[in-house]
N, C-alpha and C positions, 0 to 999 in steps of 0.2 A: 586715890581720888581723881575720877575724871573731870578735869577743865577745859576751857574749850581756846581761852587764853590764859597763858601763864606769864606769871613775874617775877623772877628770882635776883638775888643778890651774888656776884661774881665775883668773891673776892680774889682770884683766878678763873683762867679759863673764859673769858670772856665772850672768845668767839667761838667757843663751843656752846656756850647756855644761847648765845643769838642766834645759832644752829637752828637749835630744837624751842626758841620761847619768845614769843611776841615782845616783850619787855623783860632788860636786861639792865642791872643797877650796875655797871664794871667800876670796881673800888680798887683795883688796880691798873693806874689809867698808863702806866708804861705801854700796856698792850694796844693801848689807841693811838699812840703818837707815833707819826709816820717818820721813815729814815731824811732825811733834809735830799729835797731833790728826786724824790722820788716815786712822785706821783702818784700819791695813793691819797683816799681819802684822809682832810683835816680829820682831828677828835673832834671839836664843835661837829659837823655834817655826822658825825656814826653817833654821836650824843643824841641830837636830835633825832635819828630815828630808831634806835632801842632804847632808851629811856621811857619806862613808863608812863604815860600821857599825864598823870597829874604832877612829874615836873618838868616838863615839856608847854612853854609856851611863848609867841611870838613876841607878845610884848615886853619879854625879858631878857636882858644882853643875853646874848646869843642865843637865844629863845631857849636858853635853859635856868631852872630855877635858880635862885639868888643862893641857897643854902649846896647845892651842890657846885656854885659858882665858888663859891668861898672854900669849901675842899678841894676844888681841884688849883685854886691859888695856893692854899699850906699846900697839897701833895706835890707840888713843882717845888716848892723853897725846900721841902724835905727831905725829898727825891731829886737833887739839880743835874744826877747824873742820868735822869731820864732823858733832857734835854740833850743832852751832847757832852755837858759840862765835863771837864777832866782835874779838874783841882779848885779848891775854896781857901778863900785867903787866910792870911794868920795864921795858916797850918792847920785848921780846923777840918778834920776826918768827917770822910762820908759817913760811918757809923755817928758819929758824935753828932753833924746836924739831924740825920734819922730822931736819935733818941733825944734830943732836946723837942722836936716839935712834935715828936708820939704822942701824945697823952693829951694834946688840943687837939691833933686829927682825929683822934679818938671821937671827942666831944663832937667834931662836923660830921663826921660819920653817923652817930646817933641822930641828929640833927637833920640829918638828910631822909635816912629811913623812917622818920617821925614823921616826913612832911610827904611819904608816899602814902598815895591813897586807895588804890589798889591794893587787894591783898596779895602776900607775899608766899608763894609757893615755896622757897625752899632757900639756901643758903649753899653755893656750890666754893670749893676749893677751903683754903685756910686762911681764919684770921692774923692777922699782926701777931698777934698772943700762940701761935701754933695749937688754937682750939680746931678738934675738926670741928666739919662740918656738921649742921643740923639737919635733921633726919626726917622726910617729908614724902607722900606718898603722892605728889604730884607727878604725872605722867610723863611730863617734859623735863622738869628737872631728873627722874629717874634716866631717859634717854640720855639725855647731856650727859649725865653720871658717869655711863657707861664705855665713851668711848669709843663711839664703834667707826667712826668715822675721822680723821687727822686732816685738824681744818688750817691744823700749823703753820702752813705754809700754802694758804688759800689768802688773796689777797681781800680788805674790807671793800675794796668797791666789786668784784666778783661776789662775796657774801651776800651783801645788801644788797643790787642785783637778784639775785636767787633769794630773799627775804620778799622782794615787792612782787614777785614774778606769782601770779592769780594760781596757777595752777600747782607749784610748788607750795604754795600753802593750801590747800585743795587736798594735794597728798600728806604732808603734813598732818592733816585731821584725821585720814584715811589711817595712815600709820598709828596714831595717838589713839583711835578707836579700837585697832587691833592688837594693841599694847596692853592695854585695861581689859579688854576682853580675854587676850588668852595666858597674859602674865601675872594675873592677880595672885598673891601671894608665892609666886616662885623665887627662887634664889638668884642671889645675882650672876652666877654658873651658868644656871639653867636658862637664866633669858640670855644671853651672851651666845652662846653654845647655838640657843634654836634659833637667834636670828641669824647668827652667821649661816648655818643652815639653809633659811627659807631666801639669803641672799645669794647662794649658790647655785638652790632653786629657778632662783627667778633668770638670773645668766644662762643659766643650762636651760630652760625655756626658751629664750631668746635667740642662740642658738642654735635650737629646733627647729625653732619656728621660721625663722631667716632664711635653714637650709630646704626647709617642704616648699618655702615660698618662691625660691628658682624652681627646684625639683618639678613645683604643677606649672610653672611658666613653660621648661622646656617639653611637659610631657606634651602640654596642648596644644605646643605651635608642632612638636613631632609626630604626632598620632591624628592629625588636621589632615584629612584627606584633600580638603582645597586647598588649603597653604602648602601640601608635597606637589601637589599638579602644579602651581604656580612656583614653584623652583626657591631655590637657595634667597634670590632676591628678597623674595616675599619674609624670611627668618629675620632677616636683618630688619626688613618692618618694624615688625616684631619686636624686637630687641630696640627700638627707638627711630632707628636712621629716618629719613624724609621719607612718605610713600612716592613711588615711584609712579609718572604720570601711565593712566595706561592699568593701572594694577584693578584687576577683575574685583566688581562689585561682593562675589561672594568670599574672595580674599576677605575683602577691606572686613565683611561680618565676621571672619573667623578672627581676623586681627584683634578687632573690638571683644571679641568673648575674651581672648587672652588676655587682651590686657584690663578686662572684668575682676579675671581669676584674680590674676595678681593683683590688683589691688585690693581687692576683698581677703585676700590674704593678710597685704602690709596692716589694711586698717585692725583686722583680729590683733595681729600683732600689737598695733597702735593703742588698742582699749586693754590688753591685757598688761600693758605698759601705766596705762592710764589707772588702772584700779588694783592693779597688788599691792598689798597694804605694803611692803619694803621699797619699790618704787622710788620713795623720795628717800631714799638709802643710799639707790644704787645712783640718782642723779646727785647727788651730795658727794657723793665720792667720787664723781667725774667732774666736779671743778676745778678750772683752771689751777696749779699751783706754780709757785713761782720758784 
């Protein structure tokens, strides 16, 4: 099923489904709280903006809904070793506060997804309960699914960044179009296999194209019968340096065509960057990691 936005529920994997999906429900919020000291986005700042808009709003502490405000107060008491925390008093075991406050997280959990209004594309990683996941033919969540990308060790303010960036979600769609279009009903093998594939593709394109793009720079400053009469100087032109006071008007025109070629070269390159449906694959997996 194609969507154009999607909403999923992460009960792992979080910054994988924010990857590939406009709105992200993260039920396992370990993965949002940042190391002490280390400068990375608050959870409130990454809540607010994957959080599906209908519990996303200003007028509420911390402009997130009241019922997912309340899970993530039990999932701190529950979890205290998310914090930092290294021992609980009375002798009371991490497993032991876990399963005492399970079965009300439970109930905020329900409570939270009750109060989303958006529909819900799919359900990524595993519940509390080691149920898989739910089974969804959403496009985004099938992408997330997949893996193809290790955003492990991609920091959330580099993500987010690359979430609001216009043209990344641009390709995004590009991607999602040509997902639904040539993977309908294949295996999850078979989609795996051919994107890896057409991402091979698209490097070994690039490549190509990178190398023709010197190649017709130096054929035209070489094969320049004005640019060889005006001597070695005039190459360097060419190749960027300051023109040289003095340098013959029908130089200066042969300069100009070269450096035509060439950039009508880089821009070919620039739009075939620009609209290969894998594209926001191969920029995904060029972010920063830490």
């Amino acid at each position: 099923m194609y969507v154009d936005r999607s909403t999923v529920v992460a009960f792992s994997g979080a910054k994988q489904a924010a990857l590939y999906c406009e709105h992200v429900v993260p039920l396992e919020l370990t993965e949002l709280i940042p190391v002490r000291d280390s400068g990375e986005v608050q959870m409130f700042d990454i809540l607010q903006q994957v959080l599906p808009i209908s519990l996303v709003n200003s007028n509420w502490p911390r402009s997130v809904h009241p019922g997912f405000m309340h899970f993530t107060s039990r999932y701190l008491v529950a979890f205290p070793w998310s914090l930092g925390i290294q021992s609980l008093p009375a002798g009371e075991t991490f497993e032991q506060r876990a399963q005492k406050h399970l079965p009300q997280l439970q109930l905020d959990v329900a409570n939270v997804l009750s109060s989303i209004s958006e529909p819900v594309g799919g359900v990524l990683g595993l519940d509390p309960l080691a149920h898989p996941s739910n089974t969804t033919d959403d496009v985004s969540f099938q992408l997330a699914g997949l893996n193809l990308i290790d955003v492990s060790r991609v920091s959330w303010k580099h993500l987010l960044e690359f979430r609001r960036d216009a043209e990344s979600r641009r390709k995004l769609q590009n991607l999602r179009l040509f997902f639904h279009e040539k993977f309908d009903g294949k295996s999850k093998t078979y989609v795996t296999d051919a994107l890896s594939l057409a991402i091979q593709k698209h490097d070994d394109t690039v490549k190509k194209w990178g190398f023709e793009t010197v190649v017709a720079g130096l054929e035209s400053v070489f094969s320049s019968k004005s640019l060889t009469a005006l001597g070695a100087g005039t190459v360097t032109i060419a190749l960027g340096a300051p023109i040289a006071v003095g340098a013959a008007i029908a130089g200066v025109f042969e300069i100009g065509a070269v450096s035509l070629k060439i950039v009508t070269k880089r821009r070919g390159l620039a739009e075939f960057r620009r609209f290969d449906p894998v594209s926001f694959l191969i920029d995904a997996r060029n972010l920063p990691r830490t």
